[in-house]
KOLLO-411109 format. One record per residue (C-alpha): x, y, z. Coordinates in steps of 0.05 Angstrom, whole numbers. Layout:
BEGIN
NODE      xx      yy      zz
NODE       X       Y       Z
...
END
This chain:
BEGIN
NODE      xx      yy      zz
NODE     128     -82     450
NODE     175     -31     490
NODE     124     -17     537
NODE     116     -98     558
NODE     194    -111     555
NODE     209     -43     606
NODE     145     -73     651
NODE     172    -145     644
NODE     243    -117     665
NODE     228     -76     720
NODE     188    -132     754
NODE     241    -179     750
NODE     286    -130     781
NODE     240    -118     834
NODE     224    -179     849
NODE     303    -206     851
NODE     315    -140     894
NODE     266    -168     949
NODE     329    -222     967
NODE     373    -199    1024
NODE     444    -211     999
NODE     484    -145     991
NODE     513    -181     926
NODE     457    -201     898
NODE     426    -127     899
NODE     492    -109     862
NODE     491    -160     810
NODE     421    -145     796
NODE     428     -75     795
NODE     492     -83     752
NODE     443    -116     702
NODE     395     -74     709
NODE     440     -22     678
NODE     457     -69     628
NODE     381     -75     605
NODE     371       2     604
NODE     416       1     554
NODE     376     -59     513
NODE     318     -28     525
NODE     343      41     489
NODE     373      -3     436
NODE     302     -41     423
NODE     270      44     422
NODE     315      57     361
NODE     319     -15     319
NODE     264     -29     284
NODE     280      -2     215
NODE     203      25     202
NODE     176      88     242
NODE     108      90     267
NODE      77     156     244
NODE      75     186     185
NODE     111     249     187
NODE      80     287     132
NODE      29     287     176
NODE      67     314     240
NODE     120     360     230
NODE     148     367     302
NODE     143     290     317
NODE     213     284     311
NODE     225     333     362
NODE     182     297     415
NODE     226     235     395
NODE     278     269     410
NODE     257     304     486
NODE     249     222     490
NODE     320     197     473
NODE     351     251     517
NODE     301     227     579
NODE     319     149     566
NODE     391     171     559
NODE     394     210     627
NODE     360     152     670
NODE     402     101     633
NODE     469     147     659
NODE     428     160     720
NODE     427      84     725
NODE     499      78     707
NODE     530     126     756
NODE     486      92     819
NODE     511      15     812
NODE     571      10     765
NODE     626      55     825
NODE     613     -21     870
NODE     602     -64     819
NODE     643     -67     751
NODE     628    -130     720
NODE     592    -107     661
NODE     613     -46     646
NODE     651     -51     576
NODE     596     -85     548
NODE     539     -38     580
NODE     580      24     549
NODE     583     -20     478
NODE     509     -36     481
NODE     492      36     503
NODE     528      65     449
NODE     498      23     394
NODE     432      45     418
NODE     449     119     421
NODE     467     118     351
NODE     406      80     330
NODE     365     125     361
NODE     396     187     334
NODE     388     153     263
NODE     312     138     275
NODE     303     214     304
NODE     340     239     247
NODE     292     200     187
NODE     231     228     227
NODE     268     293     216
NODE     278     285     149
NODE     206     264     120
NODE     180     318     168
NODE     133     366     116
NODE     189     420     113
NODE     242     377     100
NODE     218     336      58
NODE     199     396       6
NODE     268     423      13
NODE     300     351      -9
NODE     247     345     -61
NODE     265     420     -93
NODE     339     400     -83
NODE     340     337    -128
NODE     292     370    -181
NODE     341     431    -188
NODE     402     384    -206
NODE     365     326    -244
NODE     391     342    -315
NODE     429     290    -321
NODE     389     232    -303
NODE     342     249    -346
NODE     396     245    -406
NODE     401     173    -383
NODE     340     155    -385
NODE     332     178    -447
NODE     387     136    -473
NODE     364      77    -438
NODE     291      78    -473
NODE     336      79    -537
NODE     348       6    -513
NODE     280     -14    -519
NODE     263     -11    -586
NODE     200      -9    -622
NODE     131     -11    -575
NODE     112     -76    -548
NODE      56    -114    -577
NODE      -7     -97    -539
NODE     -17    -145    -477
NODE      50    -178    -479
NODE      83    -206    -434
NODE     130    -174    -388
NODE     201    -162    -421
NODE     248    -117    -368
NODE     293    -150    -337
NODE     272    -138    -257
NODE     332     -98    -241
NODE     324     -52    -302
NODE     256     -38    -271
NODE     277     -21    -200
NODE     331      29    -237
NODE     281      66    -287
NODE     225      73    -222
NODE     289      98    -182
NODE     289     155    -231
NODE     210     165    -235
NODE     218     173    -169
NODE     255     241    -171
NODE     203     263    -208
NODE     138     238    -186
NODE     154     254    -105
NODE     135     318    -125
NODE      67     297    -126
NODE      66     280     -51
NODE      74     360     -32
NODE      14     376     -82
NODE      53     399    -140
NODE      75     384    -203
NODE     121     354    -254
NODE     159     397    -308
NODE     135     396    -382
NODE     197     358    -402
NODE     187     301    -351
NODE     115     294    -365
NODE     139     288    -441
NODE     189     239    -424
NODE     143     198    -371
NODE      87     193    -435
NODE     137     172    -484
NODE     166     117    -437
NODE      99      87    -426
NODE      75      81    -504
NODE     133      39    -500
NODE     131     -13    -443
NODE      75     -68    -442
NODE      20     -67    -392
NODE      55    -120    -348
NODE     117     -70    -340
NODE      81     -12    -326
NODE      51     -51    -271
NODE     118     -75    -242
NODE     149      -3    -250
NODE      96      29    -205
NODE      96     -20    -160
NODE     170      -7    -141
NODE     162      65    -154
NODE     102      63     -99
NODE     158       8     -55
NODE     198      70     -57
NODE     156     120     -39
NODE     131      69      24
NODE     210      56      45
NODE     212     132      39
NODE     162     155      90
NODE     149     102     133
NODE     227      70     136
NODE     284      92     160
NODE     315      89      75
NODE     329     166      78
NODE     389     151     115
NODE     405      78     116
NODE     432      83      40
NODE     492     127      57
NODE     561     110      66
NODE     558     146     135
NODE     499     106     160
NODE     544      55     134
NODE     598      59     174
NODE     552      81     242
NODE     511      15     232
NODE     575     -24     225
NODE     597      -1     286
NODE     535     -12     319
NODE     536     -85     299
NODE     604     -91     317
NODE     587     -54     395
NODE     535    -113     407
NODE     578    -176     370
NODE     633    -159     420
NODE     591    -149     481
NODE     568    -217     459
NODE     641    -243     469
NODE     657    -204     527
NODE     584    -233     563
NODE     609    -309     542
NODE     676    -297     570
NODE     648    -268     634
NODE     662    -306     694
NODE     577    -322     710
NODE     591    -365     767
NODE     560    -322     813
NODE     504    -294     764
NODE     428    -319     771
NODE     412    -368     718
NODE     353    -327     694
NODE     390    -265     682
NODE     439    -298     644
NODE     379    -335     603
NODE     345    -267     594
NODE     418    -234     570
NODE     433    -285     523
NODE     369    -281     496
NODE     373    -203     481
NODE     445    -204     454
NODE     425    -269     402
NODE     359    -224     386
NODE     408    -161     373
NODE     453    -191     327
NODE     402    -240     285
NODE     360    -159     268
NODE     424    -136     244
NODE     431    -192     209
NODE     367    -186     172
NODE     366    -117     174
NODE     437    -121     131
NODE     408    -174      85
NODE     354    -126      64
NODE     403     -80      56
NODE     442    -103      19
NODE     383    -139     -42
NODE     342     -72     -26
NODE     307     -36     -77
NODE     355      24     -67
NODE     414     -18     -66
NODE     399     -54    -138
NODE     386      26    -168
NODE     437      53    -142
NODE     492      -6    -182
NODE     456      -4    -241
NODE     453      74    -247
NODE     523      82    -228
NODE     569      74    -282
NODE     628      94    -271
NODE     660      50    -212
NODE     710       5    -237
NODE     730     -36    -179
NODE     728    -103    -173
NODE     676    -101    -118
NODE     620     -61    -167
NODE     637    -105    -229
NODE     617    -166    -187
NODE     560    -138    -162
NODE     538    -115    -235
NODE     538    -181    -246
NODE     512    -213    -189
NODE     448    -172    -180
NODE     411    -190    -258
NODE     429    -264    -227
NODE     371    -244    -172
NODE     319    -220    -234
NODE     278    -288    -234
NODE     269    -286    -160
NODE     248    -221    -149
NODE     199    -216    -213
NODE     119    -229    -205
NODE     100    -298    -208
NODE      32    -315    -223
NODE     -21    -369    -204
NODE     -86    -388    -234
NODE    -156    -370    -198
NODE    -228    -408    -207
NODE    -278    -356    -220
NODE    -344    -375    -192
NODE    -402    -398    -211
NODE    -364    -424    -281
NODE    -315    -465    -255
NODE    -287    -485    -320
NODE    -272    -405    -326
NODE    -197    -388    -305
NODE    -153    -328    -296
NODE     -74    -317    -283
NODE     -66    -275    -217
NODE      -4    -250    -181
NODE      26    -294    -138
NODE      87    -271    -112
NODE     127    -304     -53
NODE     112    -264       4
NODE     183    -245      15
NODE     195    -210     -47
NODE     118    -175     -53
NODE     121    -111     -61
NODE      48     -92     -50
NODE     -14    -140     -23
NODE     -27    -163     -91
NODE     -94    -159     -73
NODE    -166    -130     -84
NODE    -220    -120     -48
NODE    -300    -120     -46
NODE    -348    -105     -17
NODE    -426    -107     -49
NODE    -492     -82     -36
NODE    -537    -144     -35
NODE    -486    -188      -1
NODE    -490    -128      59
NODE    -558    -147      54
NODE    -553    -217      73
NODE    -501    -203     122
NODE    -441    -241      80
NODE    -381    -230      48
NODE    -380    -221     -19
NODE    -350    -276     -67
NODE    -289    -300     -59
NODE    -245    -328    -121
NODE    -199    -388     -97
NODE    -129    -388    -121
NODE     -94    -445    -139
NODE     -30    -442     -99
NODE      35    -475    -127
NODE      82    -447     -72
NODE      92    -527     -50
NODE      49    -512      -1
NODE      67    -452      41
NODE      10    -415      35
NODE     -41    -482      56
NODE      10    -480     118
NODE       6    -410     141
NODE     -72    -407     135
NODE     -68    -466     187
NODE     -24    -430     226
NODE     -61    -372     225
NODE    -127    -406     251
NODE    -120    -384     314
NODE    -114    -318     295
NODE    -180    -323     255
NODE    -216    -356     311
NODE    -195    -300     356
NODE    -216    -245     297
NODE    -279    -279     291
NODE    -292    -273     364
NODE    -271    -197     368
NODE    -319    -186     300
NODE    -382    -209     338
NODE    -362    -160     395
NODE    -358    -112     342
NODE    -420    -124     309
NODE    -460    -111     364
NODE    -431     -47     373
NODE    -437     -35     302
NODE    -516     -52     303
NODE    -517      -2     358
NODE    -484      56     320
NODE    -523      44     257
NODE    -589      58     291
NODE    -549     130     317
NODE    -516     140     256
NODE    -556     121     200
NODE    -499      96     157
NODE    -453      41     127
NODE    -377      49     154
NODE    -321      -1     163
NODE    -361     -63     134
NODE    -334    -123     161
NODE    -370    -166     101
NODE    -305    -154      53
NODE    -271    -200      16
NODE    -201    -205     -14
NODE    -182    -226     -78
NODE    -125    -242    -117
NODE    -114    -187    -171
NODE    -124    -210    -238
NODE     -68    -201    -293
NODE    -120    -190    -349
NODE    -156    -131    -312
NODE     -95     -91    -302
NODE     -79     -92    -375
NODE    -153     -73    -385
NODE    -141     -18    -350
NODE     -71      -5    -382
NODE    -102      -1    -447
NODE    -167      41    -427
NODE    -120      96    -397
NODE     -74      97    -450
NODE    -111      99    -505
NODE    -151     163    -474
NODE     -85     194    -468
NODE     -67     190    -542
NODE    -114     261    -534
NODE     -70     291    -478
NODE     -34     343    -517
NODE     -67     397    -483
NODE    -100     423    -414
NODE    -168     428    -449
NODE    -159     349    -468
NODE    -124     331    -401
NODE    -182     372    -355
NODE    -242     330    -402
NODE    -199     264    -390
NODE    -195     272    -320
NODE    -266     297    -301
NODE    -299     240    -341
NODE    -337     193    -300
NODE    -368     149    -349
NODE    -390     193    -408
NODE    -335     210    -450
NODE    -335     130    -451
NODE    -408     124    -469
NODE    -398     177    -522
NODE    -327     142    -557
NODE    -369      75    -548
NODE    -373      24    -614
NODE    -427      51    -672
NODE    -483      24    -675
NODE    -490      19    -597
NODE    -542      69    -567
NODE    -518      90    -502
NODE    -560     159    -502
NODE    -606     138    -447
NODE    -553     118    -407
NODE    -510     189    -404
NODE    -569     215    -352
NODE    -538     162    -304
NODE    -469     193    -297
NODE    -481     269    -318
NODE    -541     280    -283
NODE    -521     246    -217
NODE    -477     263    -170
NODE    -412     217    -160
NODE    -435     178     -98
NODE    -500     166    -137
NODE    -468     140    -204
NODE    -426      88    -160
NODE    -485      58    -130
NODE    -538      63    -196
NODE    -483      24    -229
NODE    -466     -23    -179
NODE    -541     -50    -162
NODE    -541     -54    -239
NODE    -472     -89    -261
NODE    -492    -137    -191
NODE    -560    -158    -223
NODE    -534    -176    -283
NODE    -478    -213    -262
NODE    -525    -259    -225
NODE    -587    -262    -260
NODE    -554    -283    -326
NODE    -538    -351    -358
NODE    -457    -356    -361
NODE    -449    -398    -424
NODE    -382    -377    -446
NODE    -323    -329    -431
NODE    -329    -255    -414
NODE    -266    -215    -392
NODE    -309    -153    -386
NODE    -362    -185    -345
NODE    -326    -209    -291
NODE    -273    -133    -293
NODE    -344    -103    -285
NODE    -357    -146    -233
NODE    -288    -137    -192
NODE    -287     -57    -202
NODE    -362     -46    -176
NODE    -347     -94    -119
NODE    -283     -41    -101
NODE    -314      20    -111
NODE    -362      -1     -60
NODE    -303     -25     -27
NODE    -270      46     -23
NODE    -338      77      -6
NODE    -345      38      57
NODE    -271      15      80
NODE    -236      72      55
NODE    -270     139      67
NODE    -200     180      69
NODE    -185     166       3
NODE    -257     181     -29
NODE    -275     230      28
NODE    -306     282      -9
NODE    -368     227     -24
NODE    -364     171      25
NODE    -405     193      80
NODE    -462     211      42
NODE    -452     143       6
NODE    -455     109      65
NODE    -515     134      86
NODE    -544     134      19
NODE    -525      61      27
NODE    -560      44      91
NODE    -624      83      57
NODE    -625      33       4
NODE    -624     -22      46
NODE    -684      -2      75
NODE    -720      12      19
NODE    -700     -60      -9
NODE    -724     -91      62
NODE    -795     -51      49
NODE    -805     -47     -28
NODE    -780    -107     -55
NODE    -818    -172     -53
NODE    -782    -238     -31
NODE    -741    -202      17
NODE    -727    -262      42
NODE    -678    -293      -5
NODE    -627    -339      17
NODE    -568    -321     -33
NODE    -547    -259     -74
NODE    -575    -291    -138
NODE    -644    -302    -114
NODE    -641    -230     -91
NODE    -619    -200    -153
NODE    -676    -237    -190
NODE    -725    -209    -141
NODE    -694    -141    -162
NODE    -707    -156    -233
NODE    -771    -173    -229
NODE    -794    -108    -194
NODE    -847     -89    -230
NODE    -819     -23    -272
NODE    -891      11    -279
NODE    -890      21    -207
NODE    -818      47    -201
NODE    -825     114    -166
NODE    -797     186    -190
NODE    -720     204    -188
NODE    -695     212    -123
NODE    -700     135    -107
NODE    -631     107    -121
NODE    -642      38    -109
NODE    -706      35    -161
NODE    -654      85    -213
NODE    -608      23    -197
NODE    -673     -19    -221
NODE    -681      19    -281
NODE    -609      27    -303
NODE    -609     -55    -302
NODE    -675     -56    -345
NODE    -642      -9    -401
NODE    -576     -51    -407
NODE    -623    -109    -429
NODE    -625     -75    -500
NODE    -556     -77    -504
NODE    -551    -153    -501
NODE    -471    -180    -503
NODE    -447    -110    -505
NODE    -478     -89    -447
NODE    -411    -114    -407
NODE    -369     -71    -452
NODE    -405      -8    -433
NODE    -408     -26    -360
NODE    -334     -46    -358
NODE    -310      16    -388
NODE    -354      61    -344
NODE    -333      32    -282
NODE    -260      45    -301
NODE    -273     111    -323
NODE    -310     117    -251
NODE    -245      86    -219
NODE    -208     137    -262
NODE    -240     192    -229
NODE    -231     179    -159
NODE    -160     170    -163
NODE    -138     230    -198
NODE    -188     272    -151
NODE    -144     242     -91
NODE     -90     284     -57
NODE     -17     248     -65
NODE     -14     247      15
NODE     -79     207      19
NODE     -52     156     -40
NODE       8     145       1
NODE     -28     141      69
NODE     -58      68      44
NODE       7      40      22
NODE      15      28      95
NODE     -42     -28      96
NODE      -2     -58      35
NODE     -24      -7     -32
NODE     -84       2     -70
NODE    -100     -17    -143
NODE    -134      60    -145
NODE     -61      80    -118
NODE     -38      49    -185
NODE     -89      77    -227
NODE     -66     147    -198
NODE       4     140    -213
NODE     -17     111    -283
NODE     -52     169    -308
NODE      -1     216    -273
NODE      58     171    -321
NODE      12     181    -382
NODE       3     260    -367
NODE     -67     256    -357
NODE     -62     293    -287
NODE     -70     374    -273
NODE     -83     415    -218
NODE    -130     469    -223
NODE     -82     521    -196
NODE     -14     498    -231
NODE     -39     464    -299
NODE     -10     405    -329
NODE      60     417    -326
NODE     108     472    -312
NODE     157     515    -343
NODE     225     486    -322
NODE     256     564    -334
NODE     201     593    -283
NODE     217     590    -211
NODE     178     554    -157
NODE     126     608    -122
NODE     162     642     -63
NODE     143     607       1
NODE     149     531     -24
END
């Protein structure tokens, strides 16, 4: 956007320095200077920063060599027109100085979540975080006995943002590859027994709001008084420029330079409008009144009272969602307001046999109640989807291309999104938490978080033989179990009669369609197996194109029968995924009804696993494209203490010292 308003400028200047008048040249170059200084202030406004600095340590040094050139050719500009024309000098010096201090507040947050610093703020809070934790012990006092299992949510919204406020000094530590102390893993378990499912959920999702603000916003310094006061006076450099401009005798000014001026000083003062409205009913704003306790002014005992009156605005709102084929079947999915989401709300699939067939997987239609906004923005957007639709076939050509190079599945462009489903994330809730009911040592903790399906299989029902099915997730590799159980949860889901409700049928159904998901559209976060699933993948397409009769099916559920029909006498030796796939599929048959209770709890003991095997850097990476449910999973486990690494344990000693060097 900078690039296009400093080419859009500099024509216009050219082109109204081609006229011959003297004057003219002099007005124009007057307002010329007078856009340098825009043009710095547009650099440093945006209140999000384009890199993640974890990532690059020095890029707030090259931001910096930057401001100091744009500064010197906006002075260079200065000292060249304003000694014969002085017309808009005040409000050139206002607008430049707003932008210099913009930009030193943008260089300074890239400064700040650089790697280095970043550890040494993390190590500063955790050495002097006594007594929040005191608090927060006195503040779970308030909620009472445990919640009845799958209740509804009963925090008030800003209680939330204040308790994941405080997680937050403790779990940031996770971001630098370390880990929490023995008390606040203690203290993290003990708070989640207690909440329901639904406010777990809503307390990681501002937790992970925080972390976002923190690394990819400019909320490291924005929430101090001093950043304050500098963006106060910022504001108040451009709203006076803005009366200076009006009061400007413009007489002898071009028309369009005025326009363009106008335009830039109303488009200065409506961002620090908004950008002070989301300061002000920020995340960081709402913690910081509740926490604080001890102001007695008028001004913080109206605000005490005037921020729960926000609560019902700011909470999750839900929506109901047809699942297809069974119409009549119904499920309540977030449905948040747009302005107040915190994450995308959102999960996505991709699936085998739909890849196929070249079509996105199945979508689940919400029913919107948002008087409808949501009806209106999708026709909006339809010339944005035409466009994407236009750029995809471009793409898919190219990606034809590469497959015959490459050999693999990557970036699939067959994905759906879905709304995420209120009953699944309890399902998970209660699946981690009652595994966690073990984690009272590293022994328990390390066998929690290395299980990928069997310690499920082996806890499952009595009565239930799930022996034959343990060879499926011990003796395969990761990338292998995913896809087994994924052409064998897909076969089932289409080749059976629905005749009345299953919960675990269609969570089996949504998981498997996201871990293939992951495997294809999001190989940074499983990278240690995606690009052998992926071509894995593109092997068993081929062997369904060649070994499969009926190739030619028109849907996914004439596909999956032709699956199921493969005769199993002729199924070749291990090795072949696809016909393991087959086989896994045959064996569930014995299980009958139950069969989706074994497959459901695998798949989130699969989902399990990939999240806690995920560094915190790559969790946070995603929360750029609007979070992950396995970003939540992550954090889940991590609040429930079932989360180690190999070199530090579980938990540390809060009287041993952090190793030298960190």
């Amino acid at each position: 956007m900078a690039d296009w308003t400093t080419a859009f400028t500099i024509g216009l200047i050219s082109h109204n320095q081609g006229n011959s008048s003297t004057h003219v040249i002099e007005v124009n170059g007057a307002f010329q200077a007078f856009w340098a200084s825009f043009l710095l202030l547009h650099l440093g406004g945006p209140d999000t920063i384009a890199a993640f600095s974890l990532e690059d340590s020095s890029l707030w040094r090259r931001h910096l060599f930057s401001l100091i050139f744009q500064v010197s050719a906006a002075i260079y500009i200065f000292v060249q027109i304003f000694p014969s024309n002085k017309s808009l000098v005040i409000p050139t010096m206002l607008v430049f100085l707003a932008a210099v201090i913009k930009n030193v507040e943008r260089i300074l947050v890239l400064n700040l979540s650089s790697l280095p610093r970043f550890r040494v703020r993390v190590f500063s809070h955790h050495k002097h975080s006594k007594n929040s934790k005191i608090r927060l012990v006195e503040e779970l006092n308030v909620l009472g006995d445990r919640y009845p299992e799958g209740e509804e949510a009963k925090l008030a919204e800003s209680i939330v943002v204040k308790h994941a406020r405080h997680f937050l000094n403790i779990f940031d530590i996770f971001l630098i590859d370390l880990i929490y102390s023995s008390e606040e893993r203690m203290m993290s378990r003990e708070y989640f027994r207690k909440v329901s499912a639904m406010d777990a959920l809503r307390v990681i999702s501002v937790e992970l709001n925080f972390f976002y603000e923190m690394l990819y916003t400019k909320a490291l310094t924005v929430h101090s008084k001093r950043s304050y006061i500098f963006r106060s006076i910022a504001f108040i450099n451009v709203a006076i420029t803005f009366i200076l401009f009006n009061r400007l005798n413009k007489h002898q000014l071009p028309n369009l330079d005025m326009k363009i001026t106008y335009s830039l000083l109303f488009g200065g003062i409506a961002l620090d409008v908004i950008a002070l409205l989301m300061l002000v009913f920020s995340d960081w704003t709402i913690a910081g009144i509740k926490w604080d306790n001890t102001t007695s002014s008028k001004l913080h005992s109206f605000l005490h009272k005037f921020v729960p009156n926000m609560d019902t605005l700011r909470k999750p709102q839900f929506a109901t969602c047809k699942v297809e084929p069974n119409a009549n079947v119904t499920y309540k999915v977030l449905n948040t307001p747009l302005i107040f989401q915190r994450w995308s709300e959102s999960i996505s699939a991709c699936n085998l046999f739909s890849e196929y067939l070249d079509e996105s997987p199945r979508k689940m239609p919400r029913q919107n109640r948002w008087w409808g906004i949501i009806p209106c923005s999708n026709v909006c957007g339809f010339p944005f989807r035409i466009a994407k639709k236009i750029i995809y076939y471009f793409v898919k050509v190219k990606d034809m291309i590469r497959r015959e190079e490459m050999f693999m599945i990557a970036n699939s462009e067959n994905v759906s999104k879905n709304p995420f489903m209120k009953k699944l994330w309890i399902f998970i809730f209660k699946e981690v938490k009652r595994k966690s009911e073990k984690a009272d040592n590293l022994t328990e903790v390390k066998n929690i978080v290395e299980a990928r399906g069997a310690m499920f299989l082996n806890s499952i029902l009595e009565g239930i033989d799930c022996g034959d099915l343990l060879g499926y997730v011990t003796e395969a590799n990761y990338d292998s179990t995913i896809l087994q159980w994924h052409v064998a949860t897909e076969i089932w889901y289409n080749i059976e009669k629905v005749t009345e409700r299953n919960d675990e049928r269609e969570f089996s159904k949504i998981l498997s369609d996201y871990m293939l998901y992951l495997l294809f559209n999001q190989p940074n976060v499983v990278s240690a197996v995606a690009g052998i699933a992926q071509i894995t993948s593109l092997t068993m397409l081929i062997s369904m194109q060649f070994n499969v009769p009926d190739v030619g099916a028109r849907n996914v559920e004439e596909l999956c029968s032709s699956c199921f029909a493969y005769d199993r006498h002729s199924f070749p030796g291990p090795g072949d995924l696809l016909h393991e796939g087959f086989k896994l599929a045959h064996k569930m048959e014995s299980l009958k009804e139950m069969k989706w209770t074994v497959m459901s709890g695998v798949w989130v003991e699969l989902l399990s696993y990939a999240a806690s095997h995920i560094k915190g850097e790559a969790h946070v990476q995603v929360l750029r494209k609007g979070g992950e449910l396995l970003t939540f999973v992550w954090l889940l486990m991590a609040h429930f203490g079932c989360f180690y690494r190999p070199e530090l344990g579980m938990s540390y000693d809060p009287l041993r010292r952090f190793p030298e060097g960190y």
